[in-house]
SERO-4910 file (N, C-alpha, C, O; in steps of 0.05 Angstrom, whole numbers):
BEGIN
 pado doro    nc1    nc2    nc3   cac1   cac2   cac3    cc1    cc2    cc3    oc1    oc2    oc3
  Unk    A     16    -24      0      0      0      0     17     25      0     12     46    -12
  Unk    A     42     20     19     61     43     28     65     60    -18     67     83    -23
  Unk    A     64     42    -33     75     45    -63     54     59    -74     57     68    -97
  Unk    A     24     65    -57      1     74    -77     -6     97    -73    -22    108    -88
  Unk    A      6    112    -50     -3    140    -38     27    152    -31     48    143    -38
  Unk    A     21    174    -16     33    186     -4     37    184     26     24    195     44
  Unk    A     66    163     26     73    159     65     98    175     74    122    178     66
  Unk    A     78    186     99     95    204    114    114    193    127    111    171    139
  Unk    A    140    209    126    163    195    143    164    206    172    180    194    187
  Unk    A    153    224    181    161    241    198    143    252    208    140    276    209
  Unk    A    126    234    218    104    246    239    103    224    269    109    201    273
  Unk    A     91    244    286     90    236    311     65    236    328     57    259    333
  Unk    A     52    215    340     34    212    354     34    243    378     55    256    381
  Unk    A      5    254    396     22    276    411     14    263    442     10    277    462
  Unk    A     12    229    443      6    228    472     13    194    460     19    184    438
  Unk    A      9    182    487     10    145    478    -18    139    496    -14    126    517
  Unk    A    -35    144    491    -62    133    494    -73    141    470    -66    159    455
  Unk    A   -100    118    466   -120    129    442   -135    154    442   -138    171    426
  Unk    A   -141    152    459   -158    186    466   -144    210    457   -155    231    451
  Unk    A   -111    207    458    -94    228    457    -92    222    422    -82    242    412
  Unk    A    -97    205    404   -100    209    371   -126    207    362   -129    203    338
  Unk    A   -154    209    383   -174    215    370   -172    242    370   -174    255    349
  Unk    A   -166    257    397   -170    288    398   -158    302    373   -167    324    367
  Unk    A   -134    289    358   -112    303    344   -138    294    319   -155    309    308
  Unk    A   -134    274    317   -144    266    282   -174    285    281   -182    302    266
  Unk    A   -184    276    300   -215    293    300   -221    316    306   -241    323    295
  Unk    A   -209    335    323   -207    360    327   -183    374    320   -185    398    322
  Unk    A   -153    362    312   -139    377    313   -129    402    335   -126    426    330
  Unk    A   -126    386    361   -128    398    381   -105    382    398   -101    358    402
  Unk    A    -87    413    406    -54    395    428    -69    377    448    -91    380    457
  Unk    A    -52    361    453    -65    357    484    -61    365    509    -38    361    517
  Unk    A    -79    377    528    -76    380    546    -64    361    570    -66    336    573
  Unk    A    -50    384    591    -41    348    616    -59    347    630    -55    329    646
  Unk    A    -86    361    635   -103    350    649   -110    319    654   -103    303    671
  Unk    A   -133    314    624   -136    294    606   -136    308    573   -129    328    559
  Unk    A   -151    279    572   -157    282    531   -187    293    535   -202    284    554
  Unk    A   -196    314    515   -217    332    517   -239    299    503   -262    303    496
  Unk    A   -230    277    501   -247    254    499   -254    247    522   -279    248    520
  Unk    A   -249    242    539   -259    246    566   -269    264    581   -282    259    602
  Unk    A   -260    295    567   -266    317    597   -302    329    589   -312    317    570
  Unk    A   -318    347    601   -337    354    598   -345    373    566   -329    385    551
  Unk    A   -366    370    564   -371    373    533   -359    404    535   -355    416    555
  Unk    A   -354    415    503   -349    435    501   -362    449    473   -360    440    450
  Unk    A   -377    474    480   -381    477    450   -366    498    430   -369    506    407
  Unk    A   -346    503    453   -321    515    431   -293    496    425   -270    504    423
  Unk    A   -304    464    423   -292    449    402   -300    448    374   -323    453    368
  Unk    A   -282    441    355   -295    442    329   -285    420    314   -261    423    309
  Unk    A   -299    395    302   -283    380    300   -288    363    260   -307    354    246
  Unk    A   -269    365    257   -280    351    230   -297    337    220   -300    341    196
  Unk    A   -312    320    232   -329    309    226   -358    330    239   -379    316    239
  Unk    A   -362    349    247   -384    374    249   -379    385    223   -399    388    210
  Unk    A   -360    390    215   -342    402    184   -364    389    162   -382    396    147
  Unk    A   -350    366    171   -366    348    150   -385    343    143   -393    337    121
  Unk    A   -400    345    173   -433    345    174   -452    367    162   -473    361    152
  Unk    A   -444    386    163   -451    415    151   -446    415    125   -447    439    119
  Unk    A   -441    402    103   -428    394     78   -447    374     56   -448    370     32
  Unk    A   -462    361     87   -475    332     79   -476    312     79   -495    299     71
  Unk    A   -437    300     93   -435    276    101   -448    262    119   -462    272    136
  Unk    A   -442    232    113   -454    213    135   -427    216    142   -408    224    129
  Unk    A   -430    202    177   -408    204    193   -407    184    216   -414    190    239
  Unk    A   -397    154    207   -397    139    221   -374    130    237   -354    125    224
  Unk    A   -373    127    266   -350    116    276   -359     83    279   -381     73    281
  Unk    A   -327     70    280   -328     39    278   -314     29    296   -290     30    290
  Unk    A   -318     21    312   -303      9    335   -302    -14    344   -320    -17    361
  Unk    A   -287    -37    339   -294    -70    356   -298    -74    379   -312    -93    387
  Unk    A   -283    -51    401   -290    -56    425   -317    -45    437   -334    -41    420
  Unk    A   -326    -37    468   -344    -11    469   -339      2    474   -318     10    484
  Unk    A   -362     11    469   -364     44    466   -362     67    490   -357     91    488
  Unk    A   -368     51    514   -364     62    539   -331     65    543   -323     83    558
  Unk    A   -318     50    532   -280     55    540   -278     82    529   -286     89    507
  Unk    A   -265    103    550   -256    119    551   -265    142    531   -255    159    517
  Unk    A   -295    132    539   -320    155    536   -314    162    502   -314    185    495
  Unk    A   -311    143    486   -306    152    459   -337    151    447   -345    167    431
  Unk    A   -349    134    454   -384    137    445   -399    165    457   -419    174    446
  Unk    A   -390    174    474   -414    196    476   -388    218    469   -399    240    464
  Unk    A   -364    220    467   -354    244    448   -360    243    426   -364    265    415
  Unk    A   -365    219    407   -368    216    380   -395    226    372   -401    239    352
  Unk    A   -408    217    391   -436    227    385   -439    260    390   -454    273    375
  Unk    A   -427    270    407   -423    296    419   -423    307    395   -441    319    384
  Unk    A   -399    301    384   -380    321    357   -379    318    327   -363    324    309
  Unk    A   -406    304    327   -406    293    294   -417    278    282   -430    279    262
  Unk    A   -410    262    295   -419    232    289   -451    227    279   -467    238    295
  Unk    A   -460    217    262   -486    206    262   -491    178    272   -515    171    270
  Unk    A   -479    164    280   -478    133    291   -452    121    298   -431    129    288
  Unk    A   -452    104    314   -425     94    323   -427     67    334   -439     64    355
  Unk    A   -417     47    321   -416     17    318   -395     10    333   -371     14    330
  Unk    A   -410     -4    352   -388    -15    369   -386    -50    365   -389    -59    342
  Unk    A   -381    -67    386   -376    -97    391   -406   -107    384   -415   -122    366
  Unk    A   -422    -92    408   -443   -116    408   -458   -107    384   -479   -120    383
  Unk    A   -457    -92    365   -470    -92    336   -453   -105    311   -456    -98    287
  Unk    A   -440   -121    317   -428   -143    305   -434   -174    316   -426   -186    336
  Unk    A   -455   -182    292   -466   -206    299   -449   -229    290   -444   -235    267
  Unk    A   -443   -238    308   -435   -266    303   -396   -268    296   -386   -287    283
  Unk    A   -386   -253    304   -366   -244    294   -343   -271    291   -346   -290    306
  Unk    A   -319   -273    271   -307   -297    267   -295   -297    289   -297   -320    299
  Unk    A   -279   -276    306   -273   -280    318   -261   -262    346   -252   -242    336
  Unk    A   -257   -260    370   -265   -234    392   -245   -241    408   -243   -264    417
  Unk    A   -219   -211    416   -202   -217    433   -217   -199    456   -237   -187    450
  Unk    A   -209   -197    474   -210   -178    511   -221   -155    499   -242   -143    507
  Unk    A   -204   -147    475   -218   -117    465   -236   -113    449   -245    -90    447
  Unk    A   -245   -132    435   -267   -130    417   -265   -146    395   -246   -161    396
  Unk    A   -284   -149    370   -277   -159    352   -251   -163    332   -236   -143    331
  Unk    A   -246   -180    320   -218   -182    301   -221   -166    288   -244   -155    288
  Unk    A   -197   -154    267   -195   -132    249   -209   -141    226   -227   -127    217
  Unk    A   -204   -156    218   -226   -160    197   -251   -160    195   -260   -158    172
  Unk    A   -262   -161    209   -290   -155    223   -300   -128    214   -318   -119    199
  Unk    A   -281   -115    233   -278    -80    235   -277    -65    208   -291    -45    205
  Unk    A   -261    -74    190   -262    -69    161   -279    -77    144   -287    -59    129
  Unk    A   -290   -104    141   -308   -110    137   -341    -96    139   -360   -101    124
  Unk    A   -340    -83    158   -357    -70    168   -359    -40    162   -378    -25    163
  Unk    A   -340    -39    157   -331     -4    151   -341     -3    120   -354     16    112
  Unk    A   -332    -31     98   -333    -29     72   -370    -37     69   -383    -29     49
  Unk    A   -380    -49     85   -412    -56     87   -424    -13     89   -436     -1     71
  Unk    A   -417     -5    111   -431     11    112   -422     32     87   -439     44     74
  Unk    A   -396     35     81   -387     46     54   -402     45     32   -404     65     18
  Unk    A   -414     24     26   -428     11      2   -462     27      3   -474     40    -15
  Unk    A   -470     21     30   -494     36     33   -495     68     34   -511     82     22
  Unk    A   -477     76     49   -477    107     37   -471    119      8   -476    141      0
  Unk    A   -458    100     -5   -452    109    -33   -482    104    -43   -496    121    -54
  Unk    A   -487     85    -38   -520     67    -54   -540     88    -51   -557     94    -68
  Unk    A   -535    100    -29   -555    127    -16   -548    165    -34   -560    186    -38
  Unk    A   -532    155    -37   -525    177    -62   -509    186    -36   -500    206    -48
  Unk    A   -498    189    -10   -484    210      5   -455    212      9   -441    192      7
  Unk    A   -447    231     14   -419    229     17   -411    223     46   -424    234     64
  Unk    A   -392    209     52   -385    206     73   -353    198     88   -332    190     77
  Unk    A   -357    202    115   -337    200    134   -325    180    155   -321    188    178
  Unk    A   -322    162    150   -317    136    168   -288    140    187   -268    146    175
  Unk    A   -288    137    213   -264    127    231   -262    107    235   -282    100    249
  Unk    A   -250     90    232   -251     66    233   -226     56    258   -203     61    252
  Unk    A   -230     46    278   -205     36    300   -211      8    301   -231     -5    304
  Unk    A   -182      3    298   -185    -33    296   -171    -32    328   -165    -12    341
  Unk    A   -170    -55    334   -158    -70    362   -147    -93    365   -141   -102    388
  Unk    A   -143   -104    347   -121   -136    342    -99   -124    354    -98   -132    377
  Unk    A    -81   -108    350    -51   -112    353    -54    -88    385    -53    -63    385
  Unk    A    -58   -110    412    -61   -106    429    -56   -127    453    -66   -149    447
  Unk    A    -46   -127    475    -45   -150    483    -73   -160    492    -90   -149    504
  Unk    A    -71   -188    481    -44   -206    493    -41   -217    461    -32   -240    457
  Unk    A    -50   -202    440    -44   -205    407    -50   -234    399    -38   -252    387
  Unk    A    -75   -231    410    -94   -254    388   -112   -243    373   -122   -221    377
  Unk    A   -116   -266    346   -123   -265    318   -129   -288    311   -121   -308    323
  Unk    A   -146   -288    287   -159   -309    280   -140   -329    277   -116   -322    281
  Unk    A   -145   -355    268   -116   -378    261   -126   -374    230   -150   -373    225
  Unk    A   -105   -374    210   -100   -388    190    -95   -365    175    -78   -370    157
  Unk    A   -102   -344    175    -99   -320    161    -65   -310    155    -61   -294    137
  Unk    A    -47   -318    168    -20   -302    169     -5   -332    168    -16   -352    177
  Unk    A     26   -333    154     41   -350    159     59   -341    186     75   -323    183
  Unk    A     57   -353    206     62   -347    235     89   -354    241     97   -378    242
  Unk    A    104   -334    244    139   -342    251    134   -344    281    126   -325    294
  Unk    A    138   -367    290    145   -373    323    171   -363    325    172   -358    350
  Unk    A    193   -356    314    214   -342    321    207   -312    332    221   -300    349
  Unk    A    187   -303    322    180   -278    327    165   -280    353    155   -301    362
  Unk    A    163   -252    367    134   -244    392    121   -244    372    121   -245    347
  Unk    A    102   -243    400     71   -244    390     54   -223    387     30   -224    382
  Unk    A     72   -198    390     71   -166    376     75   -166    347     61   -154    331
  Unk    A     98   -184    339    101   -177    304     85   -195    293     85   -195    268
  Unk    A     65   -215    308     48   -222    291     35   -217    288     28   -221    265
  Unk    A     15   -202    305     -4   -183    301     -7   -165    285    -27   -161    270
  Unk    A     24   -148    286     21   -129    268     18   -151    244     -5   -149    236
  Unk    A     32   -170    231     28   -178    210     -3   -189    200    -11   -189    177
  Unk    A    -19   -197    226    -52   -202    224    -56   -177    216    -58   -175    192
  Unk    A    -57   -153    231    -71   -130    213    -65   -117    192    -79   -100    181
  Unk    A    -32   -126    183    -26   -117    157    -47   -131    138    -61   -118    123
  Unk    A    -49   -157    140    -62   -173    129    -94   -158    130   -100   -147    109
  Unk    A   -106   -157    144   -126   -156    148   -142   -126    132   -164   -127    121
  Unk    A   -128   -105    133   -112    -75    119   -117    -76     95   -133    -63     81
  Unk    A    -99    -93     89    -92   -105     55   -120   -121     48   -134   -117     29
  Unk    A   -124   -136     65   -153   -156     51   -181   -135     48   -199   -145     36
  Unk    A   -184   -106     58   -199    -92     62   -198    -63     34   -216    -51     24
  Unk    A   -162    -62     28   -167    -48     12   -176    -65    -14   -192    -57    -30
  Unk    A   -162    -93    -17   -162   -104    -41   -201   -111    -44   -206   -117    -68
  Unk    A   -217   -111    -33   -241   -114    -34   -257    -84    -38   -278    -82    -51
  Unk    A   -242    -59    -23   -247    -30    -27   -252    -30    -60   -274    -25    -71
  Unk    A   -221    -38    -74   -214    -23    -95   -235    -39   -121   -230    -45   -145
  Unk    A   -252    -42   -111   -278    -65   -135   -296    -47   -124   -318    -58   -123
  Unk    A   -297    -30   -117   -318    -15   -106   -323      8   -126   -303     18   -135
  Unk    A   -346     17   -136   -341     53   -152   -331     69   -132   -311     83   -138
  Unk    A   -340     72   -111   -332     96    -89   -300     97    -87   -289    117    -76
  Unk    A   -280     68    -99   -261     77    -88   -241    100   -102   -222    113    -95
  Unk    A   -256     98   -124   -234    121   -141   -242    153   -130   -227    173   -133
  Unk    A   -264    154   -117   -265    179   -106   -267    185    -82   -283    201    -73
  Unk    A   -245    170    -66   -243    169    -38   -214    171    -31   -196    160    -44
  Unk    A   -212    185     -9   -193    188      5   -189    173     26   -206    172     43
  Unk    A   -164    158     29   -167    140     48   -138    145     63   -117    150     52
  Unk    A   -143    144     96   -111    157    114   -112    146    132   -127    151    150
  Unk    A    -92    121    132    -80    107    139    -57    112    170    -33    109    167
  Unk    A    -66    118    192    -51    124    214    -51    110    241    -72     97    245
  Unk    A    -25    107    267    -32     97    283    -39    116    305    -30    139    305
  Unk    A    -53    110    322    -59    132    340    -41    139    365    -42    157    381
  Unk    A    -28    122    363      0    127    386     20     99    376     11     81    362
  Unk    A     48     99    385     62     80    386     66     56    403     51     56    422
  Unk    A     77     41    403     66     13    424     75     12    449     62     -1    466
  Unk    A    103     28    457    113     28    488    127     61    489    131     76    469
  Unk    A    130     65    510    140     99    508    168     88    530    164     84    554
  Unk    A    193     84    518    218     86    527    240    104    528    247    116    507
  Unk    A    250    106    548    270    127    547    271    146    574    252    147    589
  Unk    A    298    162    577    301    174    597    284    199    601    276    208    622
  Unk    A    280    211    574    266    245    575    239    239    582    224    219    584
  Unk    A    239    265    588    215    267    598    191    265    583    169    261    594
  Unk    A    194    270    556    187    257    523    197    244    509    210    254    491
  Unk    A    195    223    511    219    204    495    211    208    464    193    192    457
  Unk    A    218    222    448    209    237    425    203    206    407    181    200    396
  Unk    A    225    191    407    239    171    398    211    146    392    207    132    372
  Unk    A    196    150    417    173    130    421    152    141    403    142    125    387
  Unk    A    144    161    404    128    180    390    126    179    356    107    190    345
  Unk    A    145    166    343    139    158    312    117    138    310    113    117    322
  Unk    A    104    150    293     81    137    276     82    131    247     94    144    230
  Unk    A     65    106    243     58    125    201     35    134    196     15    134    212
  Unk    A     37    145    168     18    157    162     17    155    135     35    166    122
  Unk    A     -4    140    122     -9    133     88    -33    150     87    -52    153    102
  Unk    A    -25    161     63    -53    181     43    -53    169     24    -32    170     11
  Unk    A    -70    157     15    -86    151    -11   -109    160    -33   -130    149    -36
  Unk    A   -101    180    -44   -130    196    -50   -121    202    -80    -99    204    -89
  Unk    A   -147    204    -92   -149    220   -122   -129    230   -129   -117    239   -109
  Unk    A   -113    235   -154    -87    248   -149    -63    254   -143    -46    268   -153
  Unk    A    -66    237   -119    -43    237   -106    -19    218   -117    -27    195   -117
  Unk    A      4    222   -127     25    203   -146     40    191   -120     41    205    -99
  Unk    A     53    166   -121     71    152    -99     94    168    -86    115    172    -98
  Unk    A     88    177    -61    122    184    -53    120    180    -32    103    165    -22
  Unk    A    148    199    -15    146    192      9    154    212     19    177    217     12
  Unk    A    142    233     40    146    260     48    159    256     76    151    240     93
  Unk    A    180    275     79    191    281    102    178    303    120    188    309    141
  Unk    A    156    314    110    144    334    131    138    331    150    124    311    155
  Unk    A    147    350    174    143    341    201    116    342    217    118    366    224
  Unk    A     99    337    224     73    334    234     60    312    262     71    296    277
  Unk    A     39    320    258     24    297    274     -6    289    273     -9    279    251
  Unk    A    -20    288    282    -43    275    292    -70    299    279    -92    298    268
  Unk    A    -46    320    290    -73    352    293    -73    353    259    -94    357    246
  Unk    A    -50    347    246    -46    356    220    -65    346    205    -73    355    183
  Unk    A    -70    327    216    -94    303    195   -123    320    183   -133    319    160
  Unk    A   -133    334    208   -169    343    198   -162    370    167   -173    374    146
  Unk    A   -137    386    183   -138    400    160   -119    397    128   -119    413    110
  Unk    A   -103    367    130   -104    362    112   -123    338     98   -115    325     79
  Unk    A   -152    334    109   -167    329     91   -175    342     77   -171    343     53
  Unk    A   -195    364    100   -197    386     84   -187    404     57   -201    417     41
  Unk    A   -164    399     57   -144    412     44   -150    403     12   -153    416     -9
  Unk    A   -153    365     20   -150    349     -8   -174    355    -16   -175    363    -40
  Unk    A   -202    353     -2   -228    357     -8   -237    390    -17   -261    396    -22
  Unk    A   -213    412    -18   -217    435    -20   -240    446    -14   -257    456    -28
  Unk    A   -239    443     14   -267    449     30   -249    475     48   -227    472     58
  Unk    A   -270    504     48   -260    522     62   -275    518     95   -297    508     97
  Unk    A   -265    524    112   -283    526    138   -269    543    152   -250    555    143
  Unk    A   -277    547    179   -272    562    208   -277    541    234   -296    527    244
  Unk    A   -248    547    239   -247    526    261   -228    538    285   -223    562    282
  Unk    A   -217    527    304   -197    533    316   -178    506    324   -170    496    345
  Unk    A   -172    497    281   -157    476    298   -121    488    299   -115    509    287
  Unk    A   -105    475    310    -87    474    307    -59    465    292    -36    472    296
  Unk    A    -68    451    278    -54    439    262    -58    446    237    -77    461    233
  Unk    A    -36    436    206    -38    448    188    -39    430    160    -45    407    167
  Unk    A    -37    431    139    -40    407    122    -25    406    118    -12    426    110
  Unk    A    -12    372    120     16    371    109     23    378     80     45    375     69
  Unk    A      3    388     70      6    393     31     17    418     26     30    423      5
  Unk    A     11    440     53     17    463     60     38    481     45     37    502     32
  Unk    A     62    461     57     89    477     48    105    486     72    129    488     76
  Unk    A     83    492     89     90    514    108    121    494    121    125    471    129
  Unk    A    139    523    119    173    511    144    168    511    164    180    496    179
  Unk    A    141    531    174    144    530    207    128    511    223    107    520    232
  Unk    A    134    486    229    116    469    232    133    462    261    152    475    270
  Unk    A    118    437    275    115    439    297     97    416    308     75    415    297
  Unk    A    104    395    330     84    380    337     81    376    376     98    370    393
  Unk    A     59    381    378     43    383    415     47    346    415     44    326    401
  Unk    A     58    355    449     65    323    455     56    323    488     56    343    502
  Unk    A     45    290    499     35    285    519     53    266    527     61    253    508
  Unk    A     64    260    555     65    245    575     60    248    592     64    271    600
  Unk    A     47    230    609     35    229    641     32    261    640     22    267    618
  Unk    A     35    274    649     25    306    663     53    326    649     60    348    658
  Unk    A     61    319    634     86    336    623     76    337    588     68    319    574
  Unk    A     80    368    582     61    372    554     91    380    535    110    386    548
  Unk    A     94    380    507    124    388    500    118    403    469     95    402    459
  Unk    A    132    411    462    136    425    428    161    418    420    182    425    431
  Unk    A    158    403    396    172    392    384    178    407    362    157    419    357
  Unk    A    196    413    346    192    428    313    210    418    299    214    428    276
  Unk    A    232    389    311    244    375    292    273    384    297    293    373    288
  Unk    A    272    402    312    306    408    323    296    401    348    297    379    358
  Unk    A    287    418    356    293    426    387    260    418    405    238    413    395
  Unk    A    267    418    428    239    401    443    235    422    467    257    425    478
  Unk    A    217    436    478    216    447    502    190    424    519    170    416    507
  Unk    A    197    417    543    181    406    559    166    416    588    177    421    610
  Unk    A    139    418    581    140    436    610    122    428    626     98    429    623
  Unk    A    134    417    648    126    401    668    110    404    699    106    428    704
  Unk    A    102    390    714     88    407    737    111    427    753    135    428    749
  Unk    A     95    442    772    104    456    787    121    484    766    138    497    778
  Unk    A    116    490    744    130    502    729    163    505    723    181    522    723
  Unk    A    157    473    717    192    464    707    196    464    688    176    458    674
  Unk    A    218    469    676    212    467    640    242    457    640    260    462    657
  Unk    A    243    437    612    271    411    610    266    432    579    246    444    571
  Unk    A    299    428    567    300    433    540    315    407    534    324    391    550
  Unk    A    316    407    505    325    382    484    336    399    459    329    419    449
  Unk    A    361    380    454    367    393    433    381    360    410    399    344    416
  Unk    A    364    362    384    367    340    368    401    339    366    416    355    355
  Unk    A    408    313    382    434    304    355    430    288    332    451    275    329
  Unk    A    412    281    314    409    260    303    375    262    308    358    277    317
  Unk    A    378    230    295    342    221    290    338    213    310    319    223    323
  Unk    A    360    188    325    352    175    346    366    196    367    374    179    382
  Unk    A    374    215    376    393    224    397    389    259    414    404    278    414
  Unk    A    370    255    424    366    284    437    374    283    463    368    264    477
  Unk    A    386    303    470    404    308    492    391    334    502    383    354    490
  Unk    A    393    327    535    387    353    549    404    382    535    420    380    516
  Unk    A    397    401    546    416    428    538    399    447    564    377    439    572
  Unk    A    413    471    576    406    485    587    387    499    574    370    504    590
  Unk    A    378    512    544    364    520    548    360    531    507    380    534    492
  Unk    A    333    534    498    340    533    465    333    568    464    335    584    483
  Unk    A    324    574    434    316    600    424    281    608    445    258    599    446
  Unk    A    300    633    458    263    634    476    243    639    465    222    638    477
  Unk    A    244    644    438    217    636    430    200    619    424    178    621    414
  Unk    A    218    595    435    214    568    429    194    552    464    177    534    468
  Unk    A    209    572    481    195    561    504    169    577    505    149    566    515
  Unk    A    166    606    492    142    615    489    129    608    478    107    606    488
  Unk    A    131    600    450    112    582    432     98    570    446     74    574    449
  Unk    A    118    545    463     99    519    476     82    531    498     58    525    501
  Unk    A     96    549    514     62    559    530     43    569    518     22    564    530
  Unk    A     40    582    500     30    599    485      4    578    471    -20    584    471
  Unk    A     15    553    461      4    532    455    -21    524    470    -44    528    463
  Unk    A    -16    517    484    -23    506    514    -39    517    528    -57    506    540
  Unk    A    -34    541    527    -51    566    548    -68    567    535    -90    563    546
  Unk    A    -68    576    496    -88    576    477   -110    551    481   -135    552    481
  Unk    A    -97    535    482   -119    504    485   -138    513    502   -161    520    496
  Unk    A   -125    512    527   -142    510    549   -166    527    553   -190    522    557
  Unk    A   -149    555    549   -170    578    533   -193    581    519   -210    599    522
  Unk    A   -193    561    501   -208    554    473   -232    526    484   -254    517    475
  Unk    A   -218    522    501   -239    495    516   -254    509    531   -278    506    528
  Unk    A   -246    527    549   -261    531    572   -281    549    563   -304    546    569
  Unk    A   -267    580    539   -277    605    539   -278    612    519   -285    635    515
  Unk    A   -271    596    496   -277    602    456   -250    619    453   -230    624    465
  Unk    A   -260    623    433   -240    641    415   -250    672    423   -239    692    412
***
């Protein structure tokens, strides 16, 4: 798939929970260290892509194997957009169900069922789709993957949902809708967060595949994240709006880019050199890149760099509590 779109090299999840890459993908919004505004009390000076969408004409379904009660993602979805949201127990009979919910194929399967009916319906539409196979304790159906016992039982998973991915687009692409669909391919955080910093930046890589109309095979080094996603749909769908997200389309251009990052109660700004981290009690750590893999403390970067990140931050909180 990586050969049919456009995959990003250089983007970064901005928290390691799911809640922390719905808020980004769907609102384009840093995260706060409180919580993820997926959990906190409704707000109606959020604005989130799929409300975008809804105002436009789309249907807007979320798809989920597990439920819908984990970490209050059914009543934000519904909150912010959504016209319906499919969880576990609306999958009958499913082949097959780990701790978290149904198998990935299932999930896709399901995504390409309701696909078919909104096209059939004449409407345009918006699907999220979150699978849950590659989770512990990384069970998956039997027979689907040639299974290296040399390997954990992490890389087989991932290889079940590569599989599973691949079995979803290759049934997509028999579809009419697929030539006029955009399809973005992302993970919502990375699998363990290691390291001494206080952001282990390092843990924080993700991918990110675009597949859409247009778009010729490469592979972009633009630096981004999570937030970047709503307004580069937008971007591809050349849809104008008003929002207060934060993020920008990777199609952009723009040099001055920049990505909001979460651990436990420590929030950071990243821009690909340099990292400011600012922590409780009003501590702030600086980072300064040696390399891809190698950021090293430093006393202290360009202060406009520690202002940015409050500036960030303060804006959020701002924008949640009291609008624009």
């Amino acid at each position: 798939l990586a050969g049919e779109g456009v995959l990003f090299s250089n983007i970064c999840s901005i928290g390691n929970r799911t809640v922390r890459g719905l808020e980004g993908v769907l609102a384009s919004f840093p995260p706060l260290p409180s919580e993820s505004i997926v959990k906190m009390k409704f707000s109606n000076n959020i604005k989130t892509l799929p409300q975008i969408l809804k105002e436009r004409g789309y249907e807007n379904i979320f798809i989920y194997g597990g439920r819908g009660l984990f970490d209050n993602m059914k009543a934000f979805a519904l909150r912010y957009g959504f016209d319906s949201f499919i969880e576990q127990k609306d999958f009958k009979n499913p082949v097959f169900t780990t701790i978290w919910g149904v198998c990935d194929e299932e999930i896709f399967d399901m995504s390409l069922e309701k696909a078919k009916e909104s096209y059939n319906k004449g409407k345009p539409f918006f699907f999220l789709t979150l699978s849950v196979s590659n989770h512990k304790p990384y069970t998956y159906p039997p027979g689907r993957i040639p299974e290296d016992p040399q390997k954990k039982k992490r890389a087989n998973a991932v290889k079940y949902t590569d599989w599973a991915l691949g079995n979803f687009f290759d049934k997509a692409k028999k579809e009419p809708f697929y030539k006029n669909t955009i399809f973005v391919v992302i993970a919502d955080h990375g699998a363990r967060v290691y390291g001494s910093q206080e952001i282990p930046i390092k843990s924080y890589e993700i991918p990110l595949l675009i597949i859409a109309p247009g778009l010729k095979s490469s592979v972009n080094p633009t630096l981004g994240s999570s937030i970047d996603v709503p307004p580069t749909i937008l971007d591809l769908l050349n849809l104008s709006y008003v929002s207060p997200f934060f993020g920008k389309s990777l199609f952009s251009g723009s040099k001055n880019r920049w990505v909001p990052l979460n651990h436990n109660r420590d929030i950071g700004y990243y821009d690909g050199k340099d990292m400011v981290v600012l922590g409780l009690n009003k501590t702030i750590f600086y980072y300064l890149e040696k390399g891809k893999s190698n950021i090293e403390k430093t006393d202290s970067v360009e202060p406009f760099k520690k202002d940015t990140a409050i500036s960030i931050f303060q804006t959020a909180w701002e924008i949640y509590k009291n609008g624009l």
